[in-house]
C-alpha positions as CSV (number, residue, x, y, z in Angstrom):
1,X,-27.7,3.2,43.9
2,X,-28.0,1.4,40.6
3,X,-29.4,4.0,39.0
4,X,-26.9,6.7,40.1
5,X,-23.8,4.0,38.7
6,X,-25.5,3.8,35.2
7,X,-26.1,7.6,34.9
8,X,-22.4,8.6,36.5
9,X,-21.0,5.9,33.5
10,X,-23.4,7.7,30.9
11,X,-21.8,11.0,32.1
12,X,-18.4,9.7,32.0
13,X,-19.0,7.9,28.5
14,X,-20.7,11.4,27.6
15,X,-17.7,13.6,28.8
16,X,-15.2,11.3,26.9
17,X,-16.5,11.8,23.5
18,X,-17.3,14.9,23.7
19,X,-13.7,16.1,24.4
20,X,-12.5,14.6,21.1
21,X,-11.6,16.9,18.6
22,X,-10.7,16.0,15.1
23,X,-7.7,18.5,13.2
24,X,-7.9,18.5,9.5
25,X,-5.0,20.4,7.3
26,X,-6.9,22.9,4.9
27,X,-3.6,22.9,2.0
28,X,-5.1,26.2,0.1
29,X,-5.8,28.0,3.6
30,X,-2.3,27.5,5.2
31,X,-4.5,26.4,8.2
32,X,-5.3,23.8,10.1
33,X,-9.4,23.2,11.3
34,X,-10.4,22.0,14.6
35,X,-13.8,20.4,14.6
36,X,-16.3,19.1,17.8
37,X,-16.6,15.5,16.8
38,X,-19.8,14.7,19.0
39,X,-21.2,18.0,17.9
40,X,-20.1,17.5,14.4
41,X,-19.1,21.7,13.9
42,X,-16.0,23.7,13.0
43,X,-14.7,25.4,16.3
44,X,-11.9,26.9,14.8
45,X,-9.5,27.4,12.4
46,X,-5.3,28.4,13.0
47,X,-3.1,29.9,11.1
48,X,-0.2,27.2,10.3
49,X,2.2,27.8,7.4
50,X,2.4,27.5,3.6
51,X,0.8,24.6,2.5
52,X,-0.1,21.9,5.2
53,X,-0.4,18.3,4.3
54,X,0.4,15.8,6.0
55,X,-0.6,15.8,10.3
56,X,-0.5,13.6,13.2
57,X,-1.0,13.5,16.6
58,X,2.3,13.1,19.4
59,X,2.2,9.8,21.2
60,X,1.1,11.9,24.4
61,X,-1.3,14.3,22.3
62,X,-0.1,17.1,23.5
63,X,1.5,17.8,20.0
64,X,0.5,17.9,16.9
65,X,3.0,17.6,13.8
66,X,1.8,19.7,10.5
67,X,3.7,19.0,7.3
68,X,3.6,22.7,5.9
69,X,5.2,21.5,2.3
70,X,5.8,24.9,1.2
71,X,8.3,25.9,4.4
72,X,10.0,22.9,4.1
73,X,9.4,22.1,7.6
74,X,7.4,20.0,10.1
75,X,5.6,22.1,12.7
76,X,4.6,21.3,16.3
77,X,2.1,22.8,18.1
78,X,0.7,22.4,21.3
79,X,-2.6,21.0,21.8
80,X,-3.9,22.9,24.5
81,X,-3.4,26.5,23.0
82,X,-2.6,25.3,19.3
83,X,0.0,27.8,19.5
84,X,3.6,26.6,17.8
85,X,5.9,25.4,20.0
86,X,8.5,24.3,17.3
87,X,9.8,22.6,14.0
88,X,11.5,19.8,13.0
89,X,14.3,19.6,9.7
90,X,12.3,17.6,7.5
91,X,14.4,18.1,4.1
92,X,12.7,19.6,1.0
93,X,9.2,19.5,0.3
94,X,7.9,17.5,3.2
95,X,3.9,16.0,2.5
96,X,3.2,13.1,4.5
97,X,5.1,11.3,7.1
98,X,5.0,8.2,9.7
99,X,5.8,8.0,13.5
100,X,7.5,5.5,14.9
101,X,5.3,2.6,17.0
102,X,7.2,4.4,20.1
103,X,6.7,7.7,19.1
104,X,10.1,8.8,19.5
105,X,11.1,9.0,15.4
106,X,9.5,10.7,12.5
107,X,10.1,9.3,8.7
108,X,9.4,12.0,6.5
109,X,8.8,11.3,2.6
110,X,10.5,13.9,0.3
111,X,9.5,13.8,-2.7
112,X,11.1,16.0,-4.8
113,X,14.4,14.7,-3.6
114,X,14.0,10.8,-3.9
115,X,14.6,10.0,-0.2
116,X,12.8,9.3,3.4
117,X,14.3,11.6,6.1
118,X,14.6,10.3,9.6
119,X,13.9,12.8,12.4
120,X,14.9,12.3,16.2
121,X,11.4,14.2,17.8
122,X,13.1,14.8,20.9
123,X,16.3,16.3,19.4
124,X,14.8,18.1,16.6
125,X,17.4,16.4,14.8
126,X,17.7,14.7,11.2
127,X,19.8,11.3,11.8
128,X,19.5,9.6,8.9
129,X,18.7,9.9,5.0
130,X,17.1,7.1,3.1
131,X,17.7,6.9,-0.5
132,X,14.3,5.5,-2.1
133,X,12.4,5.4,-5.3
134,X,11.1,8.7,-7.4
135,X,8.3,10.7,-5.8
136,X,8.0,8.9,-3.0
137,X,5.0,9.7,-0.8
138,X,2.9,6.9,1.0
139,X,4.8,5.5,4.1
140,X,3.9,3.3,6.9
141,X,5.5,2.3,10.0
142,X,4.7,-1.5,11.3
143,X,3.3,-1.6,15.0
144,X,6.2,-4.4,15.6
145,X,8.4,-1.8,14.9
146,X,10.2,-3.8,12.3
147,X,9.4,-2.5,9.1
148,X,9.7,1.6,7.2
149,X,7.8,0.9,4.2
150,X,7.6,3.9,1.4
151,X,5.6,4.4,-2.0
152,X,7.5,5.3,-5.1
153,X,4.3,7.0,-7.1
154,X,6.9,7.0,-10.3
155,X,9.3,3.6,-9.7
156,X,5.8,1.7,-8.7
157,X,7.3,0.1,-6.0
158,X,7.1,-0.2,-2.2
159,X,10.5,-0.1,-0.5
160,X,10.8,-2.0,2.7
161,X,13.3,-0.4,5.3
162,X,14.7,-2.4,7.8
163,X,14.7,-0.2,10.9
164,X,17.8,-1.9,12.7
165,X,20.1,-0.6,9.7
166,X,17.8,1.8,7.5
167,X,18.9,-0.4,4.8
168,X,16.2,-1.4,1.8
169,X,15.5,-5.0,1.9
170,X,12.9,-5.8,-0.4
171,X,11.2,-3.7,-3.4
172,X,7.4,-4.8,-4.2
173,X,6.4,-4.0,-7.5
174,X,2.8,-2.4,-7.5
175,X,0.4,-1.4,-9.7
176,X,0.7,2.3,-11.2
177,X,1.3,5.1,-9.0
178,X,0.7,4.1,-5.6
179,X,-0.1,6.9,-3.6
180,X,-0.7,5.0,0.6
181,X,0.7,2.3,2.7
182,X,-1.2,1.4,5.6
183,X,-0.2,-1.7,8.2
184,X,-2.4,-4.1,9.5
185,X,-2.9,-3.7,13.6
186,X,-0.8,-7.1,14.0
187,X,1.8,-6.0,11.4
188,X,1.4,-9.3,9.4
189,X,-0.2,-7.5,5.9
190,X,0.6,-4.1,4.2
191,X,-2.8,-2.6,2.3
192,X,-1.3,-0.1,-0.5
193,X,-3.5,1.8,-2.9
194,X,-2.6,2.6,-6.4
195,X,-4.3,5.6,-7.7
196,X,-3.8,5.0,-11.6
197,X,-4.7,1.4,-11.6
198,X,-7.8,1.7,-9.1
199,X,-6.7,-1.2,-7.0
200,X,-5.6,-2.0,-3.6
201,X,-2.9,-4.5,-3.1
202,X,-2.4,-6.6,0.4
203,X,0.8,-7.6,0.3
204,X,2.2,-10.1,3.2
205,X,4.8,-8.3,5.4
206,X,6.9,-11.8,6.3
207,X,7.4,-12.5,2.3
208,X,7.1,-9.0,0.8
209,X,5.4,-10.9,-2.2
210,X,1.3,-9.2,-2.9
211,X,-0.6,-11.9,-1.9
212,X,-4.3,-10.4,-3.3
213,X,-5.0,-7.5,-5.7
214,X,-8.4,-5.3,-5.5
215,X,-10.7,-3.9,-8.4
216,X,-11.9,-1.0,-7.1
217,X,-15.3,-0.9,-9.7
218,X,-18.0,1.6,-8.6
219,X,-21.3,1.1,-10.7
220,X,-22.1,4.4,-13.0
221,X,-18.8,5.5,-12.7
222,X,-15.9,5.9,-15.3
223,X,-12.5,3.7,-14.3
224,X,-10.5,7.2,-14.8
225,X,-12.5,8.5,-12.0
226,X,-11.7,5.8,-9.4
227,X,-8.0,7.2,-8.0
228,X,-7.7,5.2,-4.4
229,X,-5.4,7.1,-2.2
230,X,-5.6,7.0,1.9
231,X,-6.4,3.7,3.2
232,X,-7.2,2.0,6.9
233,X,-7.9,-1.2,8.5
234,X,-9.4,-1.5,11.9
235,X,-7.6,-2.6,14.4
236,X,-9.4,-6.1,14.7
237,X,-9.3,-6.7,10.6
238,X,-12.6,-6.5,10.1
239,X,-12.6,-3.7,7.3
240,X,-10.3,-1.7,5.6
241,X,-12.0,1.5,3.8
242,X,-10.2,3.5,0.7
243,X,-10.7,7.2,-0.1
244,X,-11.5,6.9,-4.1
245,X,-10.3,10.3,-4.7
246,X,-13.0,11.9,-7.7
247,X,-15.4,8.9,-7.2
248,X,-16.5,10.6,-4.3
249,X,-16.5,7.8,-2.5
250,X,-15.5,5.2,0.5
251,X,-15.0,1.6,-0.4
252,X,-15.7,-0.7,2.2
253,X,-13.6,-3.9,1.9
254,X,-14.3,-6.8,4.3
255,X,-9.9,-7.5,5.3
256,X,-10.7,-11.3,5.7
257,X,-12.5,-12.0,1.9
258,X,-10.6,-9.2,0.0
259,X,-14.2,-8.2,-1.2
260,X,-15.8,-5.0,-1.6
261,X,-18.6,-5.1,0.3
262,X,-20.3,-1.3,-0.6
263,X,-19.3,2.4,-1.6
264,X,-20.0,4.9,1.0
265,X,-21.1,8.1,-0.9
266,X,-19.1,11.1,0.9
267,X,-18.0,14.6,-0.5
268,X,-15.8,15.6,-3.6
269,X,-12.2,14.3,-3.9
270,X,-12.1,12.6,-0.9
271,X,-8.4,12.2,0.1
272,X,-7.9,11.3,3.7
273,X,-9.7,8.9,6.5
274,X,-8.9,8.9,10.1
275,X,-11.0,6.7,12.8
276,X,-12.7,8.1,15.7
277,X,-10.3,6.4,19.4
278,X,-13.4,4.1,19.4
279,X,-13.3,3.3,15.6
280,X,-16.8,3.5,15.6
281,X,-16.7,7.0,13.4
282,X,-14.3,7.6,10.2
283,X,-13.3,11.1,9.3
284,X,-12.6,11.7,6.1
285,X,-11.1,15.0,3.5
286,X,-13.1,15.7,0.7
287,X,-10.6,18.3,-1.1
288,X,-13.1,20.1,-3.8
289,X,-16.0,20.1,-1.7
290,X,-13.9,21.4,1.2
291,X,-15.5,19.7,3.6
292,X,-15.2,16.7,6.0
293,X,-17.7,13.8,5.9
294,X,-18.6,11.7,9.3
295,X,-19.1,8.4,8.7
296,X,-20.4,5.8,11.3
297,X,-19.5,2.4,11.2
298,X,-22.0,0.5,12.8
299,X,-24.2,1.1,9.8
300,X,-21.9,2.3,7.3
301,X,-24.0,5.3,7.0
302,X,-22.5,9.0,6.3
303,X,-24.2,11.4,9.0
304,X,-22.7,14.4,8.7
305,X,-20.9,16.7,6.1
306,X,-18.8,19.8,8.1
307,X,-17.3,22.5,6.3
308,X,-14.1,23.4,7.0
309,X,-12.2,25.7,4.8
310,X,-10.3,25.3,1.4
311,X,-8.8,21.7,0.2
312,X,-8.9,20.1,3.5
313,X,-6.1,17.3,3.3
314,X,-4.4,15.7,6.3
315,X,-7.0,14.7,9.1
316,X,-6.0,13.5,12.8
317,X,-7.9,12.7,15.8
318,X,-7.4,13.9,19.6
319,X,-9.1,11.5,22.1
């Protein structure tokens, strides 16, 4: 009887990972990929819209939201036929976007017009406009639900929005060009990457005030080729990891010292990172190499390179 509980459990445990499928934008293919994540292989690829960025994945997963930049739209389709199943008025230029903790609101950076554009899903309706810095792009939504934060890559500046009045509270000044925000799980620190500097700053969400600035240094490597732009942290702040753009690399940073602990060699431009629903994998976009590295995190080791079409960007992960 023993035996048959362990090996129904193994099954079970077998069955669940083997349904996940990680979706990665491909910006130059106007497609979206669908990989196997136990197998590691590209199932498929589908047909999207012009120029897809930013994605991510409906509080139910039965949606997925596409960014296509170029149509000036945010897409939905369903997650059982990946067929579209509608869009969302996302203002000009939409490239990367945050959900709401509930999953009921969208924030949508556009860029070209200075603003963050707030989207009722359910409604399909835009109910508020945020003025914010120029060329905004990174933005974060806390898990409290307290705090919008957005990335000026031109101002320099973080803007936190409080999201009882959509009113700007605070402006962090950052280093140059910061291209990501990314909560902690508990809400209490903001990581933020700034591509032109090569540093990461943590930034305490009760003060607003950067409380510890990162050197991103690899050996061997020029500073102008060390651009940080995505960035996580585990949902028990063990680790945060940071895409270094044309370093080709992952940069491991333990979230309790502040220190970089190794660089995780992956493929060319890497852009975007996503965690596996166990957070025991990371997924991440390597644009000129077109291709998506698999990284597991019990030994920091890269097992797996999968191409998947041209300038993979955007990356999101279906349990």
């Amino acid at each position: 009887m023993r035996k048959l509980i362990y090996l129904t459990a193994f099954c079970l445990f077998t069955a669940t990972v083997a349904a996940e499928t990680v979706v990665v934008s491909l910006e130059k293919d106007n497609a979206i990929a669908i990989l196997d994540a136990q197998e590691g292989k590209l199932n498929k690829t589908v047909p999207v819209g012009q120029r897809p960025r930013g994605i991510a994945l409906s509080a139910d997963q039965k949606s997925l939201f596409v960014a296509t930049s170029d149509d000036h739209t945010i897409k939905i389709f369903d997650t059982s036929s990946w067929k579209e199943s509608g869009r969302l008025p996302s203002g000009e230029d939409p490239e990367t976007f945050a959900l709401s903790p509930d999953g009921k609101l969208m924030y949508v950076s556009n860029e070209d017009d200075s603003q963050v554009t707030v989207i009722d899903i359910a409604a399909k309706k835009a109910i508020k406009t945020i003025k914010v810095g120029v060329e905004p792009e990174g933005i974060a939504a806390s898990a409290d639900g307290k705090w919008l934060v957005s990335a000026s890559e031109t101002t320099n500046m973080l803007h936190w929005i409080d999201t009882q009045n959509w009113s700007i509270v605070e402006n962090t000044l950052v280093d140059p060009r910061p291209r990501a925000a990314s909560f902690t799980a508990d809400s209490v620190e903001l990581w933020a990457t700034s591509e032109m500097a090569g540093t990461v700053v943590v930034v305490d969400a009760a003060s607003k005030q950067i409380t510890h600035t990162i050197k991103l240094e690899v050996p061997g490597l020029n500073n102008d080729l060390i651009q940080p732009v995505g960035v996580l942290i585990d949902k028990n702040r063990r680790y945060a990891y940071v895409a270094l753009g044309p370093a080709n690399r992952v940069a491991v940073i333990n979230a309790k010292t502040y220190q970089v602990e190794q660089y995780l060699l992956v493929g060319q431009r890497v852009w975007n990172l996503a965690f596996s629903s166990d957070q025991q994998r990371l997924f991440t976009t390597n644009g000129l190499s077109n291709d998506v590295s698999i990284i597991d995190l019990a030994n920091f080791k890269v097992t797996k390179s999968v191409a998947v079409g041209r300038y993979p960007w955007g990356v999101a992960v279906k349990p």
